[in-house]
C-alpha positions as CSV (number, residue, x, y, z in Angstrom):
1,X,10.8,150.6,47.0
2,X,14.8,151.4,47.1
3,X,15.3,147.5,45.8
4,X,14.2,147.1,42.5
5,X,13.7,143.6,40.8
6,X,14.1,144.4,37.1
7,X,16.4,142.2,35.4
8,X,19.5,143.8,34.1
9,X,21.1,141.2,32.7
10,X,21.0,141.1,28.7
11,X,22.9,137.8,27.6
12,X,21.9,138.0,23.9
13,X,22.8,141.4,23.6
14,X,26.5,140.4,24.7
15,X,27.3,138.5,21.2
16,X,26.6,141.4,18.7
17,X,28.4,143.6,21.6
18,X,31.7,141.7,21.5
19,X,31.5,142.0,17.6
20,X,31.3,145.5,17.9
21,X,34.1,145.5,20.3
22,X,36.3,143.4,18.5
23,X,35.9,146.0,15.2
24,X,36.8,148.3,17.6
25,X,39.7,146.6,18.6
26,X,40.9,146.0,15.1
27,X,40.6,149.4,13.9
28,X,42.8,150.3,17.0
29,X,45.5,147.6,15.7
30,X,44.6,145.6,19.4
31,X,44.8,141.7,19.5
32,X,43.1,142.6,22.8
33,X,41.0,145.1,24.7
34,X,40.4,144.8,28.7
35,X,36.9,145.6,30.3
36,X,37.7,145.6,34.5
37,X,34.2,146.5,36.6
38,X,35.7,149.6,37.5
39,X,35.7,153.7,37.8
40,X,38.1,156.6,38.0
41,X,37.5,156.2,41.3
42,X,39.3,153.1,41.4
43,X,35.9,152.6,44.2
44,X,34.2,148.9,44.2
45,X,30.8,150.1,43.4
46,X,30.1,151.7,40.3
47,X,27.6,154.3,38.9
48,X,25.5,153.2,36.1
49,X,27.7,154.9,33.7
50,X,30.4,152.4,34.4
51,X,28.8,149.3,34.4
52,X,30.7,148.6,31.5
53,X,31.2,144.7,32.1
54,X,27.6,143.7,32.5
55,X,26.8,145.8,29.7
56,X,28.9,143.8,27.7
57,X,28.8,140.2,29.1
58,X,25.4,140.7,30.7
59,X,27.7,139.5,34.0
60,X,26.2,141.6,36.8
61,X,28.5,140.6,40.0
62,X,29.9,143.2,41.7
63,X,33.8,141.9,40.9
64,X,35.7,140.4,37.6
65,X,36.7,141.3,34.4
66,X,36.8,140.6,30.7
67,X,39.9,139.7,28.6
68,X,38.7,140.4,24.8
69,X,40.7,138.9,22.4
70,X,39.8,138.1,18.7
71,X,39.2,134.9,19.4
72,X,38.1,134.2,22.9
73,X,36.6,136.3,25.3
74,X,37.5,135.4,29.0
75,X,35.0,136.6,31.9
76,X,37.2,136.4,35.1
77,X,35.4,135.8,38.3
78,X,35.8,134.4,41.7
79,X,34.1,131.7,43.6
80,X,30.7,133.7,44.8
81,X,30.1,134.2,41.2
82,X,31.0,130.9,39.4
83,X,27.5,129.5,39.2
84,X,25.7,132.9,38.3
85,X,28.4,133.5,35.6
86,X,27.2,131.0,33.4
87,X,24.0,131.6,33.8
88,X,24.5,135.5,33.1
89,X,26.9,135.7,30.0
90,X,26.3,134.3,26.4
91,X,28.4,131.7,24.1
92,X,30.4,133.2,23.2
93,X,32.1,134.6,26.3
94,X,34.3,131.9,28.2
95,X,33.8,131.8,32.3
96,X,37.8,132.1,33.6
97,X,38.1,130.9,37.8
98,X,39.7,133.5,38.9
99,X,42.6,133.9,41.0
100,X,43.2,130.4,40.7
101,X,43.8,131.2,36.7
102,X,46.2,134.7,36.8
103,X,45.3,136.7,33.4
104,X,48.7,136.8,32.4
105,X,49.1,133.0,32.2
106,X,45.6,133.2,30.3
107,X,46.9,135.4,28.1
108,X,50.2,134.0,27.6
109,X,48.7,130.7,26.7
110,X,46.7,132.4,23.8
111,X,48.7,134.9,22.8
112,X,51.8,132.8,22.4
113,X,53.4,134.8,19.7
114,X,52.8,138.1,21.1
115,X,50.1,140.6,20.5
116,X,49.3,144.4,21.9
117,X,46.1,144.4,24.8
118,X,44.8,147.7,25.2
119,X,43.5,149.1,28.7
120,X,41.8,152.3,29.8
121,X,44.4,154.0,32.1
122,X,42.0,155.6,33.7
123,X,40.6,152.0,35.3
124,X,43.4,150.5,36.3
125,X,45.7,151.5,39.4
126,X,49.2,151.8,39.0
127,X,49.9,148.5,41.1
128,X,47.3,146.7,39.0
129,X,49.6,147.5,35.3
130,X,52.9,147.2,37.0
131,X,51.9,144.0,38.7
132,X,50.4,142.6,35.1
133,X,53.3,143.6,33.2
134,X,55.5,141.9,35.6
135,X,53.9,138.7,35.2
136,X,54.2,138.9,31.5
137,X,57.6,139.3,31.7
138,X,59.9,138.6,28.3
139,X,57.1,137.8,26.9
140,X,55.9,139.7,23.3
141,X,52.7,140.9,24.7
142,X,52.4,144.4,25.1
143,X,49.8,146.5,27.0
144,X,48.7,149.7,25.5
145,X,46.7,152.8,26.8
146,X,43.6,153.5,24.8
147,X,40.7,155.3,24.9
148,X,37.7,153.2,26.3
149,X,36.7,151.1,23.6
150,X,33.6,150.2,25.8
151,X,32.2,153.5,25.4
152,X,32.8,153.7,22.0
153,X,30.2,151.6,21.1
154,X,27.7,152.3,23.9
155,X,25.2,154.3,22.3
156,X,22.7,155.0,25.2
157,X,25.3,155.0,27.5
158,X,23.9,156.5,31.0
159,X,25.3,160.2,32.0
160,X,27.5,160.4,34.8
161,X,25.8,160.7,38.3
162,X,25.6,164.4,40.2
163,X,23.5,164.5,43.1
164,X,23.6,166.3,45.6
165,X,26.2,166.4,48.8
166,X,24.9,166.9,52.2
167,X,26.9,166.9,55.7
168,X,27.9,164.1,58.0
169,X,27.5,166.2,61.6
170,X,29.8,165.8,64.3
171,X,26.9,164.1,66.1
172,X,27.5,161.2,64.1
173,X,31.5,161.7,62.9
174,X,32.9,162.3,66.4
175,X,35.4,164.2,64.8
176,X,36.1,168.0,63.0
177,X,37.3,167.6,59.4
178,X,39.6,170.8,60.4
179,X,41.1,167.8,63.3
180,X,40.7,165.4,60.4
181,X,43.0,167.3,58.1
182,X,44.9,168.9,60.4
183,X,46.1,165.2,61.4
184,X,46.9,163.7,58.1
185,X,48.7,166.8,56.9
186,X,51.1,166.6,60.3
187,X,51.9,163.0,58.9
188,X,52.3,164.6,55.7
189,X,55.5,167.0,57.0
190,X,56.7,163.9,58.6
191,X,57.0,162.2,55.5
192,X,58.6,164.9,53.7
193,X,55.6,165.3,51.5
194,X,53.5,168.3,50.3
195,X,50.8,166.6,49.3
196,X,48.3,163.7,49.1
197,X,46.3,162.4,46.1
198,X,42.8,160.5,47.3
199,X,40.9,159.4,44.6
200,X,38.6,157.2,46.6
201,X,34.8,158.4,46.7
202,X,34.8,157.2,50.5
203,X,38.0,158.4,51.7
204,X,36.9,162.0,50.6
205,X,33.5,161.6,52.5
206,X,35.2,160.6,55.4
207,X,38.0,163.4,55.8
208,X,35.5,166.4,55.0
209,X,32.8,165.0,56.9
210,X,30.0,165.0,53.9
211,X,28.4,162.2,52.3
212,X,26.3,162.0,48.8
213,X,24.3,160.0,46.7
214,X,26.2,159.3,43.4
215,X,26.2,155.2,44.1
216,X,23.3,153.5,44.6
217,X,23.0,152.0,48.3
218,X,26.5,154.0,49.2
219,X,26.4,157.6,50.5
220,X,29.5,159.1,48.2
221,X,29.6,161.3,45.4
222,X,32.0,160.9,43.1
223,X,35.0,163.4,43.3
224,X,38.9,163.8,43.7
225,X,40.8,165.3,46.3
226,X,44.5,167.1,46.7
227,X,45.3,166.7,50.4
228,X,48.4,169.9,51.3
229,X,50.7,169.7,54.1
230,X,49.0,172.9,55.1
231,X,46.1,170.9,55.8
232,X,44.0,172.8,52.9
233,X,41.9,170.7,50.5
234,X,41.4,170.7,46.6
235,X,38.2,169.3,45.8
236,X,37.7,168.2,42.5
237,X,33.7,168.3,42.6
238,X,31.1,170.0,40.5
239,X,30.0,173.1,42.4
240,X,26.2,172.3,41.7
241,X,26.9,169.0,43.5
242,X,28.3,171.4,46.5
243,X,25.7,174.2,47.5
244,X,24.1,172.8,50.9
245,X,28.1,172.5,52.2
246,X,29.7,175.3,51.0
247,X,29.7,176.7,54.3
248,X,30.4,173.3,56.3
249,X,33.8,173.1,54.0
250,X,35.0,176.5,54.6
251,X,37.5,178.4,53.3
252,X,40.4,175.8,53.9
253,X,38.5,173.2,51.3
254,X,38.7,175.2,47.6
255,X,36.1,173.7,45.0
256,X,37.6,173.2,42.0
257,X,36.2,171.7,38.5
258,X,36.4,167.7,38.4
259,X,37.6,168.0,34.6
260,X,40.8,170.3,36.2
261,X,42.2,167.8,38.1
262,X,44.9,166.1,35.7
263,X,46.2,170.2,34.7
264,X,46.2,170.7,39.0
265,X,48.5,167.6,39.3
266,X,50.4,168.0,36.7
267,X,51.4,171.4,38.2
268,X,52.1,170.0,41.7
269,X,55.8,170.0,43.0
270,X,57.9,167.8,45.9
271,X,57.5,164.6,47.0
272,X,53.3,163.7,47.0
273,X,51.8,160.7,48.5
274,X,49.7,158.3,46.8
275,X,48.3,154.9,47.1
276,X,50.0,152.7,44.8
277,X,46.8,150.2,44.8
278,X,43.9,153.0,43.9
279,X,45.7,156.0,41.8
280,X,45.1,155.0,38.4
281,X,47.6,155.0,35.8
282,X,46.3,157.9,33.9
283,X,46.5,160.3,36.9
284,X,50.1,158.7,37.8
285,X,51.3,159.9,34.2
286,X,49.8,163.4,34.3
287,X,51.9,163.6,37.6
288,X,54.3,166.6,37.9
289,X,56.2,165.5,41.4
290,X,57.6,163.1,42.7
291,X,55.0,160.3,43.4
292,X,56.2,158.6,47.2
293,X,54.0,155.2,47.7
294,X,52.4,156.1,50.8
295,X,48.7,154.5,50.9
296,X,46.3,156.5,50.9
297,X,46.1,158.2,54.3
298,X,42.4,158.2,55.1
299,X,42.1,154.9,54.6
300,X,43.4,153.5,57.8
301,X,42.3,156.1,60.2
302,X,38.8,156.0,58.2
303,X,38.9,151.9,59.3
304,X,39.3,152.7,63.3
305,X,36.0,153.9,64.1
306,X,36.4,156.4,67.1
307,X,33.9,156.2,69.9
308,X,31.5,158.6,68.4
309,X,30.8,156.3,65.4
310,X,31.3,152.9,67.1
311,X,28.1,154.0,69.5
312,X,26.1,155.2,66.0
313,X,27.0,151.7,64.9
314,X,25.4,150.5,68.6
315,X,23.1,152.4,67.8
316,X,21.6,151.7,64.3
317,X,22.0,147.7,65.3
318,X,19.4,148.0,68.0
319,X,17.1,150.0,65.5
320,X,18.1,147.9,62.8
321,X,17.4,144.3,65.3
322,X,13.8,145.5,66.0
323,X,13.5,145.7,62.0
324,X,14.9,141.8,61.5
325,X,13.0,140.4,64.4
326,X,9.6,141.9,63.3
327,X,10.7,140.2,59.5
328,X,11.4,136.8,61.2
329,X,8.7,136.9,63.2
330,X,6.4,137.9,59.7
331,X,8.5,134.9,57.8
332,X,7.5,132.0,60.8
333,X,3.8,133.6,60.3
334,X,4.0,132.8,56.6
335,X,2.9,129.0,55.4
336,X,5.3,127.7,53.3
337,X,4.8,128.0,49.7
338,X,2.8,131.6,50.6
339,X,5.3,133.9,49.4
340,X,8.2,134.6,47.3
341,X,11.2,136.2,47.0
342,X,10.7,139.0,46.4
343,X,7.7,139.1,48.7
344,X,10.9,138.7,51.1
345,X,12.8,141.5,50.2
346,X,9.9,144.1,50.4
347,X,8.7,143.1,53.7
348,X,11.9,143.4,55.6
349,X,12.3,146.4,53.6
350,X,9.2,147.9,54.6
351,X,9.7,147.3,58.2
352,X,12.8,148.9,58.0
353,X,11.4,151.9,56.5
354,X,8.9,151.9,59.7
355,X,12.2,152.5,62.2
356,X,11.3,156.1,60.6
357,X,15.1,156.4,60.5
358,X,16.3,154.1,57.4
359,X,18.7,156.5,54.5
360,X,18.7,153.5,52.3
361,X,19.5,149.5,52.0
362,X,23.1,149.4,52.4
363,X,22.8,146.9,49.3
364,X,20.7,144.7,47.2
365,X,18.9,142.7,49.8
366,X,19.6,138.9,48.7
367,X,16.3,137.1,49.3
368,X,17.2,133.3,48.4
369,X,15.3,129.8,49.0
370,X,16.7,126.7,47.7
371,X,19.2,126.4,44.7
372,X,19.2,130.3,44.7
373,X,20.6,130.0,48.4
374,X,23.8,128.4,46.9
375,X,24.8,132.2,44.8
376,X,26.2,134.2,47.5
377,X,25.4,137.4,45.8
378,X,22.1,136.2,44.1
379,X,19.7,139.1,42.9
380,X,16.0,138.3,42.6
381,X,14.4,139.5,39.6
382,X,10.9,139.4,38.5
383,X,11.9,136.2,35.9
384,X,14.2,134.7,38.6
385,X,11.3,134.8,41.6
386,X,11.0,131.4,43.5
387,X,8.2,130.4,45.9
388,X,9.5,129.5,49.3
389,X,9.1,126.3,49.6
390,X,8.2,123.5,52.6
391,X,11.5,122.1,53.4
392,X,13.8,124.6,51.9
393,X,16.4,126.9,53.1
394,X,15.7,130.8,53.1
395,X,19.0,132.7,53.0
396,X,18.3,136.3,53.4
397,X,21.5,138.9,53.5
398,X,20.2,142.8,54.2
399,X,21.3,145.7,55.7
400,X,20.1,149.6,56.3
401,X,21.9,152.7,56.2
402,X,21.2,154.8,58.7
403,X,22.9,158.4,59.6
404,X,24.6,157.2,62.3
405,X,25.8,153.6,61.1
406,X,25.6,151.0,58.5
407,X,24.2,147.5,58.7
408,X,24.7,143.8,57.2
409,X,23.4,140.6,58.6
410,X,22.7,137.1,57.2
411,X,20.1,135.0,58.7
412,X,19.4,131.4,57.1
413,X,15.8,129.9,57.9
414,X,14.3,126.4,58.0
415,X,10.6,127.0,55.9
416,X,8.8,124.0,57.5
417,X,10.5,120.9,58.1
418,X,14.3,120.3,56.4
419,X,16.6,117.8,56.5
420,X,19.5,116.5,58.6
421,X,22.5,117.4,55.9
422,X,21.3,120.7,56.0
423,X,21.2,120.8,60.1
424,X,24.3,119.5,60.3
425,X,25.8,121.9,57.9
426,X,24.1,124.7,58.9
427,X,25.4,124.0,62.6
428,X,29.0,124.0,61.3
429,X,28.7,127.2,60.1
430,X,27.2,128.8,63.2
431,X,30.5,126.9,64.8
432,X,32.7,128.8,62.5
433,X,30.8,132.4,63.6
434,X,31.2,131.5,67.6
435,X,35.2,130.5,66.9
436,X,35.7,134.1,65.8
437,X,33.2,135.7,68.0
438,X,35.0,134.0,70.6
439,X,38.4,134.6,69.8
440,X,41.2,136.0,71.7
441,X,44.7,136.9,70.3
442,X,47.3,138.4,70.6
443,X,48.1,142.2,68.5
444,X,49.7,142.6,65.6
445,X,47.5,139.3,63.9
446,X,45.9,140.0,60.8
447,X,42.5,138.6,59.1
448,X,44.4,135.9,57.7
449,X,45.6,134.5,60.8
450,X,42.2,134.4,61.8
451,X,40.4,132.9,58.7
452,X,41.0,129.6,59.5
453,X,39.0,129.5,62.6
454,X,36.1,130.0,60.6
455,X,36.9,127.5,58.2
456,X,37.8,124.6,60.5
457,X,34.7,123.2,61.3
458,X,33.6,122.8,57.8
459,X,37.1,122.0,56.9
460,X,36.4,118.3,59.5
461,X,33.7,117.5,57.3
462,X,35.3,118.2,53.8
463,X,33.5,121.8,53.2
464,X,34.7,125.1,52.6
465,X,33.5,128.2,51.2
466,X,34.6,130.3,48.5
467,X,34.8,133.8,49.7
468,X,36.5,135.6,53.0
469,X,35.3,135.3,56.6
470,X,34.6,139.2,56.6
471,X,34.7,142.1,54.9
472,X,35.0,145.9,56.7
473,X,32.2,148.1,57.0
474,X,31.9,151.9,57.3
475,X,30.5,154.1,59.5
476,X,27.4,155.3,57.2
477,X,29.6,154.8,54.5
478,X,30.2,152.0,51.8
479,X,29.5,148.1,53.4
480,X,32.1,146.9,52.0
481,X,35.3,148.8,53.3
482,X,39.2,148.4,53.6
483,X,41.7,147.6,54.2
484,X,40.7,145.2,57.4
485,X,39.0,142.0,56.1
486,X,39.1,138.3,57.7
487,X,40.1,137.0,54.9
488,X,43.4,134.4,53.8
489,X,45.2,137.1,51.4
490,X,44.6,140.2,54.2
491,X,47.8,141.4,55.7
492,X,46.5,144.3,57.7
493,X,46.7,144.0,61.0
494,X,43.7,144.3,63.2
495,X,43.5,147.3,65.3
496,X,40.9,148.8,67.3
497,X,37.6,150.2,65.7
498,X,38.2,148.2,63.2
499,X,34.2,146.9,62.3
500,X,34.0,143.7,60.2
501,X,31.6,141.0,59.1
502,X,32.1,137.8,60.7
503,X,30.1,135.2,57.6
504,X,31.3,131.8,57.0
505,X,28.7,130.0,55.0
506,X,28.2,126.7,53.1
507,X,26.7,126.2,49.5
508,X,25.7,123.2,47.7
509,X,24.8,124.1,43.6
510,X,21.6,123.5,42.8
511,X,20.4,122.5,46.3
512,X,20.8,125.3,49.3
513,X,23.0,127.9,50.3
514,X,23.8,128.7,54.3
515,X,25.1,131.8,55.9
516,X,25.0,133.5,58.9
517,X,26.7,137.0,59.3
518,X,27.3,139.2,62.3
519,X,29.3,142.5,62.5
520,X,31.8,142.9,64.8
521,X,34.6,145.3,66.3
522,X,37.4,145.0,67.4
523,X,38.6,146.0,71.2
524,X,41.0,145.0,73.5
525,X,40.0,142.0,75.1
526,X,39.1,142.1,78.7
527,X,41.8,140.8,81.2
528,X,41.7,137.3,82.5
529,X,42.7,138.1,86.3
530,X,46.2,138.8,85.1
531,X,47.0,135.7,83.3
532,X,47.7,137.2,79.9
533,X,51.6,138.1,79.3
534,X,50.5,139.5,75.7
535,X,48.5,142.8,74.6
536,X,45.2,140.4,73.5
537,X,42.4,141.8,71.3
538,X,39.0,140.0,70.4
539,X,36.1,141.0,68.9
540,X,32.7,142.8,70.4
541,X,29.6,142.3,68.9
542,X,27.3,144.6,67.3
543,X,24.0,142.1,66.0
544,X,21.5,141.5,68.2
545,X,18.7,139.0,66.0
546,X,18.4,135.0,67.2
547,X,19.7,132.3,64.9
548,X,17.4,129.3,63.7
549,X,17.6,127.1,66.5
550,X,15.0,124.4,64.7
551,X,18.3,124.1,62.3
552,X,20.9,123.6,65.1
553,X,22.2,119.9,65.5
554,X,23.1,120.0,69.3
555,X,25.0,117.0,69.3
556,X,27.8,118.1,67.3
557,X,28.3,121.1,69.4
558,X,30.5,121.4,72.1
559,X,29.6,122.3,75.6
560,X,31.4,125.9,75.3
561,X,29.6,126.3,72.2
562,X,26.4,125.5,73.7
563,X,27.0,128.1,76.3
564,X,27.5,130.6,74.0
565,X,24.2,130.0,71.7
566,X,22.1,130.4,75.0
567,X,23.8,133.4,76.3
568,X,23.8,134.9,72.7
569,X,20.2,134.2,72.9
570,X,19.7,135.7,76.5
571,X,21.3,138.8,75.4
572,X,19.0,139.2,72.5
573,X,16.3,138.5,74.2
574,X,16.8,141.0,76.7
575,X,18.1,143.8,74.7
576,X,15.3,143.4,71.7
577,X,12.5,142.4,73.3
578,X,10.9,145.0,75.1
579,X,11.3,147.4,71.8
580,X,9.1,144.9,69.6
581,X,5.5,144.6,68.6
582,X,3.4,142.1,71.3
583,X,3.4,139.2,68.7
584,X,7.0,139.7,67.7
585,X,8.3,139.8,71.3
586,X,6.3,136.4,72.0
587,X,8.1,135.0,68.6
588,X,11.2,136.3,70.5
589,X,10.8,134.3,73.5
590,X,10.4,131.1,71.6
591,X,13.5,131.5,69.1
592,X,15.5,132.4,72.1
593,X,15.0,129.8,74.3
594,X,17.9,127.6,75.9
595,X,19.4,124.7,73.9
């Protein structure tokens, strides 16, 4: 198995932890030490070496942060996490909603005389300090680089990840990385710059066309990057990591030691481009030129697939919807109270194994039933393991990488016969998918125009959810990618090639959790006969697997709505069905017939 269902979480270990911590802190002269769950990297997934958070909290979410102070110790985390926080993290750590509570008013309100809060430069970005610093304002807290107090006192503290790096062949990256550099480099001169710092594990993958294995579920290996106007590259990688690619680099990509890189920067001259929101601080300060906040310039061009990759995406979908029908099929098979699970999670992963083409699971597959449905990110373990039970919910969020694209879908499923609060919610959530599936509008609009289409539907029937409409996804790269997102805080503007997930969803604590998740990209939308006056975009679709239509209230959908179901349906139907098993393909038939 890829998945494993050991529990990671330690809660008791977390209070003799934050003593040792807070000794630390005391012998550093620090009222305050801060523990983000991040790496050098400044990526959003982390190697087991810098799962410094859940090693202290026992919090295992893949976002927040801890505020140690002497007294208190805040654990900050959003709304997907709130329930699973408490559940997670010991006495004496305090659960903190955040963004709604900012951690300088936190820390302002206990810190009202004034006290020094140390932070590991090399975890936080440049925006990140300037941005908390600014929000302390006149106050007499002061933030202080240390030394990571974390790994101080982590004894058996993992080694840092080196596997090996393969290639990502033009076959499936459409472009050259010589184009690829050549490119950025052009915008470089244009800028006036002589180089670029990339820092981000994907960003390098993507403009040198190689992938790696130093994340779990995420083909990246960890590394930094100088990017010249001369369209040469400084790679900041251990050679061992590097043999099978030597060649595919060439002589235009020099290998240098990872330790190196602060000396390398500190030698560089001119104006240098670097992404204000990802360089962290420590690599800011060893800088010898003039830093220009430019972004990051893979990042964008890395976001607008090119035709080469949006057809691998096409492509592993189909393979990837042959995999989820076979599973749905297995699950209707099933009699309630027969499995668990994790008896979930290894099937579908087992029949996506059998597509002979699966890399890995693009992350943890989250296999929930009942209460458990209500976490968003929930992680079954072998002590958490619930028996799918007649009349529950069974919310199941998976995805494969594949070399030619990466996959995430949500399916929720009626096990036997549920109730009419949960149709009617479930329905307003498959309303919120079609809204954006169906939207048109006009360019320039970013996710957070969009959001609220989503939303509205749930919002007519007091609900909401607590996380964003969509996140991007790679191209065989990391699930969760930037900048695009369908979110109400996302400013970039859509463009096309852009690939995101399109996942309202509705959760009740301590009862069910609903979600239903498509990927998308976006193109520009087709003409209608000459009646648009604006440049429109919409979104095409990428999922092809039928959604429960035992949980479908009909009645509160509207005819349009209707219409799209049953053609959604049709389209599955036709595409999936003649590449799945006999049994399957009747299963098919019957989940996709008309409303």
């Amino acid at each position: 198995m890829l998945q494993s269902f050991e529990v990671t979480s330690d809660p008791a270990a977390g209070v003799a932890r934050l003593a040792q911590l807070r000794k630390a802190m005391t012998a550093q002269g620090l009222d305050g030490f801060l523990i983000p769950r991040a790496d050098a990297h400044q990526g959003e997934y982390v190697a087991a070496r810098d799962e410094r958070l859940a090693w202290l909290t026992g919090f295992t979410g893949s976002a927040g942060f801890c505020a140690a102070l002497k007294d208190v110790a805040g654990v900050f985390v959003d709304g997907r996490y709130r329930v699973q926080v408490r559940e997670q993290v010991a006495h004496c750590y305090t659960p903190v909603d955040w963004p709604e509570v900012g951690l300088a008013d936190w820390l302002k309100a206990r810190l009202p005389h004034g006290g020094t809060v140390g932070f590991d430069p090399w975890l936080y970005s440049v925006a990140q300090i300037e941005d908390l610093r600014d929000r302390l304002g006149e106050t007499a807290i002061a933030l202080k680089e240390t030394d990571n107090l974390v790994d101080a006192i982590w004894e058996d503290q993992p080694e840092g990840p080196s596997e090996p790096v393969f290639s990502h062949p033009i076959e499936f990256a459409g472009v050259s990385h010589e184009e690829k550099r050549n490119q950025l480099a052009e915008g470089l001169r244009k800028a006036g710059c002589k180089a670029a710092l990339i820092t981000l594990p994907d960003s390098i993958m993507w403009l040198l066309n190689i992938r790696g294995a130093d994340i779990p579920r995420n083909p990246v290996a960890h590394g930094f990057a100088i990017l010249h106007d001369d369209a040469s590259v400084d790679l900041f990688m251990a050679a061992e990591k590097l043999g099978a690619v030597k060649d595919h680099l060439g002589d235009a990509v020099r290998i240098l030691p990872q330790p190196s890189f602060l000396e390398v920067v500190g030698k560089l001259t001119g104006k240098v481009q670097a992404d204000k929101g990802s360089l962290p601080v420590r690599v800011a300060e060893a800088c010898g030129a003039e830093l220009v906040w430019g972004g990051d310039p893979c990042v964008l061009p890395k976001a607008c697939k090119n035709p080469t990759e949006i057809q691998g995406m096409v492509d592993a979908h189909m393979r990837d919807a042959v995999a989820m029908c076979e599973f749905l099929a297995w699950v209707d098979a099933q009699p309630p109270g027969s499995m668990t699970e994790i008896d979930v999670a290894t099937k579908l992963e087992d029949l996506r194994r059998l597509t002979g083409q699966l890399h890995d699971i693009s992350f943890e597959t989250i296999s929930a039933t009942g209460p458990h449905g209500a976490l968003p990110h929930y992680r079954v373990t072998t002590e958490s393991n619930l028996t799918v039970e007649d009349g529950h919910l069974l919310l199941v969020d998976s995805g494969g990488q594949y070399r030619d694209g990466t996959t995430d879908i949500t399916r929720t499923m009626a096990i036997g016969e549920v109730g009419e609060e949960e149709r009617a919610c479930f329905t307003r959530v498959l309303q919120g998918v079609i809204a954006i599936h169906r939207a048109r509008f006009p360019r320039g609009l970013a996710g957070r125009d969009l959001d609220a289409l989503a939303r509205f539907p749930l919002w007519t029937a007091g609900k909401d959810f607590d996380h964003g409409t969509g996140h991007g996804v790679g191209a065989f790269l990391s699930v969760h990618e930037g900048p695009q997102r369908l979110s109400r805080v996302s400013e970039v503007k859509l463009q096309e090639g852009m690939i995101l997930s399109n996942e309202p969803g509705y959760y009740r604590e301590g009862a069910f959790g609903i979600r239903i998740e498509n990927l998308i990209v976006v193109q520009k939308a087709p003409d209608m006969d000459g009646a648009d006056d604006r440049d429109m975009l919409g979104f095409k679709n990428l999922t092809w697997v039928p959604i429960d239509r035992r949980l479908i209230a009909t009645s509160i959908l509207s005819p349009a709505e209707r219409t799209w179901i049953n053609t959604y349906h049709q389209q599955v139907r036709d595409k999936i069905s003649p590449l799945l098993s006999p049994k399957a393909a009747l299963w098919l038939r019957q989940a996709t017939e008309a409303l």
